[in-house]
C-alpha positions in Angstrom: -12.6 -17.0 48.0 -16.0 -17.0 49.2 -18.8 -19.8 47.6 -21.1 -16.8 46.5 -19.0 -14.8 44.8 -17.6 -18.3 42.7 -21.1 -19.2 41.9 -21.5 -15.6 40.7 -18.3 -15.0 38.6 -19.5 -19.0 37.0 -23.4 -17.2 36.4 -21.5 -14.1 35.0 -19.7 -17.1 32.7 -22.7 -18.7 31.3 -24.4 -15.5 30.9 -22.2 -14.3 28.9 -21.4 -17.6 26.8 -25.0 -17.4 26.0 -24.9 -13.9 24.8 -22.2 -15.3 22.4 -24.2 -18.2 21.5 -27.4 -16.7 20.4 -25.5 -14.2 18.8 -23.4 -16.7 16.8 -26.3 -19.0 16.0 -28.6 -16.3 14.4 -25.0 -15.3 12.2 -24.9 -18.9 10.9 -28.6 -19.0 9.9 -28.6 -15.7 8.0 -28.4 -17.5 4.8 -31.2 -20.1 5.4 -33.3 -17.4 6.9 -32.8 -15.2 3.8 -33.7 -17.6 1.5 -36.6 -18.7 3.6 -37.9 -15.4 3.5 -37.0 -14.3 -0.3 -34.8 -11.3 0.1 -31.6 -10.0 -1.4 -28.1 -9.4 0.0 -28.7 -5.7 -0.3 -32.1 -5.9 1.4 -30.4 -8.3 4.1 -27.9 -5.7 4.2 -30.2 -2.9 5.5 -32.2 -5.1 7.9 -29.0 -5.9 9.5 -28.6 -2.2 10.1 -32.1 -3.0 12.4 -30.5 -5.5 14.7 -27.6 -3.0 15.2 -30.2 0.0 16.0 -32.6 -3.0 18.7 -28.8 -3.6 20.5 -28.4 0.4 20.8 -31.5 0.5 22.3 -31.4 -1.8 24.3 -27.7 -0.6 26.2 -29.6 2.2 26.5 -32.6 1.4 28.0 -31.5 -1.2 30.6 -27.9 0.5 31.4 -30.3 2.8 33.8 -32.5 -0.4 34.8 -29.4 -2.2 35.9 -28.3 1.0 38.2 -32.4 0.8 39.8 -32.9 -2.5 40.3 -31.4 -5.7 41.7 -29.1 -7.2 39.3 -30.7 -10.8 39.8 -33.9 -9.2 38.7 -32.5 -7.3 35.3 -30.0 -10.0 34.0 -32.6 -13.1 33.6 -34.8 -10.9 32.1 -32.8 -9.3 29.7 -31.2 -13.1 29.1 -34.4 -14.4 28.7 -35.6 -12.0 26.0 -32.6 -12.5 24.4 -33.1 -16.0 23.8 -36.7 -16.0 23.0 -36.1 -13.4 20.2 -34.0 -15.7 18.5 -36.8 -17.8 17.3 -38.6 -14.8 16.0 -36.5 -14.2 12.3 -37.4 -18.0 11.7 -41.0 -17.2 11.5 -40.7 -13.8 9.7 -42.6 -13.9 6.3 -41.4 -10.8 4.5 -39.1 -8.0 4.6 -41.1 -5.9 7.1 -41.8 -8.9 9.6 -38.0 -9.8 9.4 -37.0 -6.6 10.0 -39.4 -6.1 13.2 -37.8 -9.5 14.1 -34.1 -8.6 13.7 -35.1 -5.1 16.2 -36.5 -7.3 18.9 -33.5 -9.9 18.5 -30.9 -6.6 18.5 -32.7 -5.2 21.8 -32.3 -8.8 23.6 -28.5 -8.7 22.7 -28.1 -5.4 23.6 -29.8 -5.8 26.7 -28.2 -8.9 28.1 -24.8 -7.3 26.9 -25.0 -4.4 29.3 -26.6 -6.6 32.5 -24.1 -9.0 32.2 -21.5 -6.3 32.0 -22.9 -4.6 34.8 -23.1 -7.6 36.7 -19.4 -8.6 35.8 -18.5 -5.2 36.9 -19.6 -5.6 40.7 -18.2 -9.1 41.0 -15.0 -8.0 39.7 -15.5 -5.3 42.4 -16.1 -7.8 44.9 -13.2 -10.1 43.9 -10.7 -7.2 44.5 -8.4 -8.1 41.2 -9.3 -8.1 36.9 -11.4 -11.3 36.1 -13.4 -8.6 33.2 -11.1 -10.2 30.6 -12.0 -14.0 30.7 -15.9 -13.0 30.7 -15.2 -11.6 27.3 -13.3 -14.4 26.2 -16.3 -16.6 27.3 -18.4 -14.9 25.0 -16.2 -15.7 21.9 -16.1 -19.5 23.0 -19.8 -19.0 22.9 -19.6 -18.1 19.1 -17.1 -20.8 18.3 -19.9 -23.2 20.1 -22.8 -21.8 18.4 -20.7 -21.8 14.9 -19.8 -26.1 15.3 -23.8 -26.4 17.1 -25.5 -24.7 13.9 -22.9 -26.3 10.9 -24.1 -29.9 12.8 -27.9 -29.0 12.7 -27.5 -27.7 9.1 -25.6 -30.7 8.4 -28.8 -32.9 10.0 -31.4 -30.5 7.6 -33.1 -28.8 10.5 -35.3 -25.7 9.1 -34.5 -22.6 10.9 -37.8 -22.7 13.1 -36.5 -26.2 14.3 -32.9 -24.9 14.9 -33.7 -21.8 16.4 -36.8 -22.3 19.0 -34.7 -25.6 20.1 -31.8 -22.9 21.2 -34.0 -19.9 21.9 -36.0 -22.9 24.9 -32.2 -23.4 25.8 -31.4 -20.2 26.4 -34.2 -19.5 28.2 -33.8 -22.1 30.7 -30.2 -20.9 31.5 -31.3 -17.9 32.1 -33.6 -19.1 35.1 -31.0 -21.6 36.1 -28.1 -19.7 36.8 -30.7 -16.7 38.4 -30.2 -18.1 42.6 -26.2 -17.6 42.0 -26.0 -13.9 40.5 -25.3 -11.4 43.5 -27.5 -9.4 45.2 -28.6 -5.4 44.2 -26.7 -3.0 47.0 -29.2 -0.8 48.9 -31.7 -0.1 46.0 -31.8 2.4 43.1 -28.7 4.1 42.8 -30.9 7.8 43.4 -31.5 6.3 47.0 -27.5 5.9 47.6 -26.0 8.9 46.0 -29.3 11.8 45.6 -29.9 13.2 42.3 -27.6 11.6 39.8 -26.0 14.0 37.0 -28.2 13.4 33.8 -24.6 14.4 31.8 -21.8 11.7 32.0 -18.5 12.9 33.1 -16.4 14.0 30.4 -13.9 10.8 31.4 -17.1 8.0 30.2 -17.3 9.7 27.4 -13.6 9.4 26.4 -13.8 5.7 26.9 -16.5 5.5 24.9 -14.9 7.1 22.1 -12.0 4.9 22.8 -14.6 1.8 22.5 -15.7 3.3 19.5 -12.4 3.1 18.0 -11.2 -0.2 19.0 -14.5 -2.0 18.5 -14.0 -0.3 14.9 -11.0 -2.1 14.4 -12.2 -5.0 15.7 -15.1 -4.8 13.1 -12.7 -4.2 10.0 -11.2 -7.7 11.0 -14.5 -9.4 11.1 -15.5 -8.0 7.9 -12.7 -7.4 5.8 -9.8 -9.9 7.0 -10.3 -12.5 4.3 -11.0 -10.3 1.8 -7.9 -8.5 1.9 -5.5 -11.5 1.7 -8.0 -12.8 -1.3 -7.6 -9.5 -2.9 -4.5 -8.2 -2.4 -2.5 -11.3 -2.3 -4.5 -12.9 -4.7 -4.9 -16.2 -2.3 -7.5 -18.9 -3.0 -10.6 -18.7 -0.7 -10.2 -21.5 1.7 -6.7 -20.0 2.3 -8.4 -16.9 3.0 -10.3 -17.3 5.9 -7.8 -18.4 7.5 -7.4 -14.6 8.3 -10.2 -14.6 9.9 -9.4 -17.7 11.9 -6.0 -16.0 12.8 -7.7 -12.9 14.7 -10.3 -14.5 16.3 -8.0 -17.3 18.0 -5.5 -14.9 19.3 -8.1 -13.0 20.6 -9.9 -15.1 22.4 -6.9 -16.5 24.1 -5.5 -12.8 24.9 -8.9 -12.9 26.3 -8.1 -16.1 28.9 -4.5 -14.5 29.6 -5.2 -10.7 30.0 -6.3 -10.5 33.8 -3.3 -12.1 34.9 -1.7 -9.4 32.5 -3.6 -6.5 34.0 -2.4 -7.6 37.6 1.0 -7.6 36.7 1.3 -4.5 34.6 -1.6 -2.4 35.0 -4.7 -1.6 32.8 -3.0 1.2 31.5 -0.1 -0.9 30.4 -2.3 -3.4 29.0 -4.8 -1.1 26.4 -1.7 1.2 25.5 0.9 -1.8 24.5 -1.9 -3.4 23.3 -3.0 -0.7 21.2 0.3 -0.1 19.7 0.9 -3.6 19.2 -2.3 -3.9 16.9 -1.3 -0.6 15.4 2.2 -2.4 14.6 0.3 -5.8 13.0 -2.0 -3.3 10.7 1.5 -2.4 9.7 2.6 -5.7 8.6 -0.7 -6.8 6.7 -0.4 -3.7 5.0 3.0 -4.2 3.6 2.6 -8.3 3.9 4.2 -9.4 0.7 3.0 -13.0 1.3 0.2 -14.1 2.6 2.5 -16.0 5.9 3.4 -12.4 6.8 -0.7 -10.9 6.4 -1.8 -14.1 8.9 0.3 -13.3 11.2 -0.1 -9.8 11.1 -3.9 -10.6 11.9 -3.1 -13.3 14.2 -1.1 -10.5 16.0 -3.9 -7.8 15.5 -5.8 -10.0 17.8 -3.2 -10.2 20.4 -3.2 -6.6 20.3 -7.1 -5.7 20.6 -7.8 -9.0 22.9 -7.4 -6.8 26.1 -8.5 -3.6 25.4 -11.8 -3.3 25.6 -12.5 -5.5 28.7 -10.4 -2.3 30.6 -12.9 0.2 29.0 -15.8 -2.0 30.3 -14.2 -2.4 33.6 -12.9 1.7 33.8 -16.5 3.0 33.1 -17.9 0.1 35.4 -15.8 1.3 38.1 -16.0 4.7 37.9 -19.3 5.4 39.8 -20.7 2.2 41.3 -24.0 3.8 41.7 -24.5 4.2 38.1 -21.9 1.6 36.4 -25.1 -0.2 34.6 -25.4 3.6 32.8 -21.8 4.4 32.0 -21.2 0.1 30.4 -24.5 0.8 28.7 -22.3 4.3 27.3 -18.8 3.0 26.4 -20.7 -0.1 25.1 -23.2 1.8 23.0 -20.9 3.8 21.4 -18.6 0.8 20.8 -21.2 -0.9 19.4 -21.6 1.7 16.8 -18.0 1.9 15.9 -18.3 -2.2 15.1 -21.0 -1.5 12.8 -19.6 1.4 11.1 -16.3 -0.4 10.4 -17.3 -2.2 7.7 -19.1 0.4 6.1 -16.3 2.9 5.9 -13.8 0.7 4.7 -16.3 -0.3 1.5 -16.3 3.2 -0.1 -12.3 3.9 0.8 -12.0 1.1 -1.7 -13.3 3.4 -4.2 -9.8 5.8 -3.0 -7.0 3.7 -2.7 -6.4 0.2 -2.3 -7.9 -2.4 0.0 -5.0 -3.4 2.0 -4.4 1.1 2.4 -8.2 1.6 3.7 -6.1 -0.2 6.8 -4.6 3.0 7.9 -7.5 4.3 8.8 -7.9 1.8 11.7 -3.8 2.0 12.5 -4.7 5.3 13.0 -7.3 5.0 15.7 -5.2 2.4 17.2 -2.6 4.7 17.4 -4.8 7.3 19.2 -6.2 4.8 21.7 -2.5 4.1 22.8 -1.6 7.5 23.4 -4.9 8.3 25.2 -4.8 5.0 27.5 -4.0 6.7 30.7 -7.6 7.8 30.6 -8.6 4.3 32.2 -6.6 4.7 35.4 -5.3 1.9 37.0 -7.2 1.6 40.5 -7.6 -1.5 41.8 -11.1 -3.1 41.2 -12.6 -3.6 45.1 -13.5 -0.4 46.1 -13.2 1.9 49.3 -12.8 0.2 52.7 -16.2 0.6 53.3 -17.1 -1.3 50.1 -15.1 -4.0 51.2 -16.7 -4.2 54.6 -20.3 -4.4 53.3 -19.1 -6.7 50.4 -17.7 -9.1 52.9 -20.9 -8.8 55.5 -23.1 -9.6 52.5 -21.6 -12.4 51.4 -19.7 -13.7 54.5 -16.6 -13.2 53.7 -13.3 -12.1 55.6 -12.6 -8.9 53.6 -10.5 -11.6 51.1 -12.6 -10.9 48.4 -12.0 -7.0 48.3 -7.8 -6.8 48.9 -6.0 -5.4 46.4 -5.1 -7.5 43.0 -4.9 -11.1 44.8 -2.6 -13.2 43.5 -2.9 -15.1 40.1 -2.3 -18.1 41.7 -5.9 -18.5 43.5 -7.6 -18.4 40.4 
């Protein structure tokens, strides 16, 4: 496999680690920040909703950008306000100035998620095979970093201003570091390639997004309401708990790692419809779990289940038009996004209905649906036409290796 495209796919890495990192660094200081800044849970609560609204925004805005311009041009940038904004809730004084803080923080996320998606799209292109999965598991080990990083800083007393600009200056010099290796744009803005592009998606993008929406929903129950439900239900002490939580995210993140060599084996298709069923089978079990063995390992095998379904949604809408693959991610992800944020908040009121542990069928169900509608992802090989290949291997001097069908496992 050619240099370039390594040094790109390990840009594409640290990228999105760093996504993961800032991310997971602001969610450990949300309690020092709150108390620095003298507001409630509930008011905390709808600020949140702010940082959720920036990252919309921001898929939206530079989904287009990354179609226009050169991607070495639109993911340092977006990296680099991504990381900058971090500092920006430390200094926040009030309700309003924290609020205006969490916006600009949301739009750096939501930016850098959809550049480095894009980006991860056209080397995944170039490499021929699925490599979409690991970049996704990188930005979970970039949580799990950021989570031991900030509980040692806390430990050490650092004030959030200390904690956060020292990160936010981190991030900001990976973002210029790892600029030289990204690849290079493809014969400008994407209206130059293909004429006028369609302002409508095609009604395929927005199926995957609505299959995001439901997955990333799911995925959002577990962060939010894993712990509670063995607490509740099972009546388990707290530390005992959040081992629920621990359960899920593990077996996700190494699903993650393992899902690429999956895809090539079995197919995307394969992968987000027995995956789908297979979480839809472990909401089963934690929903008639009489002990709390059986609920973790229903969520440790919810995890197993979602870990490689919405890398093939990223990767389908990616690869659907190249021309415009920074505006369908920026799609599927935005409307996933919203489905992770409105998890939580659906399953509070159902409370009020039926059971904690019950207000799980809701997201069995939309597991369900995802499984039967899986064929909408198609199972073409990443790589391209045969002219794609040639450019991609005249660009980057390669011998058309890097665009052949599904290489095998082995070379990775």
């Amino acid at each position: 496999m050619n240099r370039t495209l390594r040094a790109a796919r390990l840009a594409t890495f640290a990228y999105f680690a760093l996504n993961g990192f800032v991310l997971g660094v602001w969610v450990v200081h949300i309690p020092a920040v709150e108390e620095r800044v003298g507001v409630d849970h509930a008011v905390l609560g709808w600020l949140l909703l702010l940082l959720g609204g920036g990252a919309f925004v921001g898929m939206r805005l530079v989904g287009r950008l990354a179609d226009r311009y050169d991607p070495r041009r639109v993911v340092p940038l977006s990296a680099t306000a991504c990381a900058a904004a971090l500092i920006l809730p430390a200094f926040a004084v009030d309700a309003w100035s924290l609020g205006a803080a969490l916006f600009a923080l949301g739009l750096g996320l939501g930016s850098l998620d959809v550049a480095m998606n894009a980006h991860a799209v056209q080397v995944e292109r170039d490499y021929g095979r699925a490599i979409m999965s690991a970049f996704h598991a990188v930005f979970s080990v970039g949580g799990v970093i950021a989570a031991l990083v900030g509980a040692r800083t806390l430990a050490w007393g650092w004030d959030a201003p200390l904690a956060l600009g020292l990160v936010a200056a981190f991030g900001v010099v990976l973002a210029v570091a790892f600029t030289p290796l990204l690849l290079p744009g493809r014969g400008g803005p994407a209206e130059e390639q293909t004429g006028a592009r369609p302002r409508t998606a095609p009604a395929r993008i927005w199926i995957l997004a609505g299959l995001a929406f439901a997955l990333m929903l799911s995925e959002g129950v577990a962060n939010d309401w894993s712990a509670l439900v063995i607490r509740d239900v099972l009546d388990a002490p707290a530390a005992t708990a959040a081992f629920a939580y621990g359960a899920f995210s593990t077996t996700m993140t190494v699903g993650r790692f393992l899902a690429d060599r999956v895809v090539g084996m079995v197919g995307a298709v394969a992968v987000l419809r027995w995956g789908s069923a297979l979480a839809a089978v472990a909401l089963v079990v934690i929903v008639v779990a009489p002990s709390v063995p059986a609920a973790l390992a229903g969520w440790a095998l919810f995890g197993a289940g979602l870990s490689g379904t919405i890398p093939q949604l990223f990767s389908a809408a990616g690869h659907a038009d190249p021309a415009a693959a920074g505006t369908n991610v920026s799609r599927v992800a935005g409307l996933g996004y919203l489905g992770m944020l409105a998890g939580p908040a659906v399953i509070g009121p159902l409370t009020h209905l039926m059971p904690l542990n019950r207000t799980l069928l809701l997201p069995l169900v939309l597991c369900v649906v995802a499984a039967l509608a899986a064929h909408t992802v198609g199972d073409s090989k990443p790589g391209g036409s045969k002219e794609r290949a040639e450019e991609s291997g005249t660009a980057t001097g390669q011998s058309g290796e890097g665009s052949r069908p599904m290489a095998s496992t082995a070379e990775r």
